[in-house]
N, C-alpha and C positions, 0 to 999 in steps of 0.2 A: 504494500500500500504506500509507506513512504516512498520510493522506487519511482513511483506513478505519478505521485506529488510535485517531486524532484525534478520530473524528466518534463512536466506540463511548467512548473516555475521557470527552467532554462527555454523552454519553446518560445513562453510569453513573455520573458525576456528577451529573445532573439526578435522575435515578433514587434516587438516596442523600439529596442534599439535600430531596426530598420525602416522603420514607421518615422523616425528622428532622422535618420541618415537622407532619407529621400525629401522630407521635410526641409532640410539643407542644402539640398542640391535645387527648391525651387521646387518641387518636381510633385504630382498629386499621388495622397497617399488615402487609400481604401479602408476606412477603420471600423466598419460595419462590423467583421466580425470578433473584435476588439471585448465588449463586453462579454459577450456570450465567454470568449476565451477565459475572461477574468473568472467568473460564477467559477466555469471546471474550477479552474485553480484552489478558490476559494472553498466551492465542495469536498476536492482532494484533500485540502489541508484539513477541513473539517473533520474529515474522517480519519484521519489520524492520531495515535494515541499523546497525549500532552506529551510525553519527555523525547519523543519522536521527533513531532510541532518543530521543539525547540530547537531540534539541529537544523533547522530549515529559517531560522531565526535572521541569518544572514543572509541568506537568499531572498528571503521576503522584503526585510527590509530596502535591500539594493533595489529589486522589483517598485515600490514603491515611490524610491527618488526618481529611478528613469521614469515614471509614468505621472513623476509632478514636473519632473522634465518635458515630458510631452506636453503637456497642458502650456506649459509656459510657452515651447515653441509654438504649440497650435494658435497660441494667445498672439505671439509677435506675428505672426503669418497674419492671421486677421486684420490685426492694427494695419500692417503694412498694406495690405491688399483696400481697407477701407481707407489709407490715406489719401490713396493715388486714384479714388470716386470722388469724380465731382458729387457734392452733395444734390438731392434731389429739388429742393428750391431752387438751386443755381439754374438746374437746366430748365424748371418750367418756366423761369424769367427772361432763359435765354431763349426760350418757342415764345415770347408773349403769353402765357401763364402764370396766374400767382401760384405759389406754393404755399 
């Protein structure tokens, strides 16, 4: 069972940390199945006995920096992306529309 755990935290680790890397490169990243991945994970570890859990303690943890990592990139991706839109009042004033 730990085994299961183990091998599903390094997936969605690999999973995340590639989700970041193409995130960097500019490039569009597919995260649909992103949560669903997470639940496994979190079910596996659920069913694991506590003193088990806790060797997986480091794994988890690191799991969770990358994926506050992600957020923050997902977050600057946005920002950026909303920079560089004209806002929607500008262009209805620029048709002759109020906004």
């Amino acid at each position: 069972m730990m085994a299961s755990a183990q091998t599903d935290l390094v997936k969605l680790a690999s999973l995340v940390a590639t989700a970041r890397r193409l995130l960097g490169e500019g490039r569009a990243v597919d995260l649909s199945a992103l949560p669903g991945k997470v639940q496994e994970v979190c079910a596996d570890v659920a069913r694991i006995a506590p003193e088990e859990g806790r060797l997986l303690l480091d794994e988890i943890e690191s799991l969770l920096s990358s994926l506050d990592g992600l957020a923050m990139d997902l977050y600057a991706h946005y920002q950026s992306a909303v920079a560089g839109r004209t806002p929607p009042s500008m262009a209805a004033r620029a048709y002759g529309r109020s906004g």
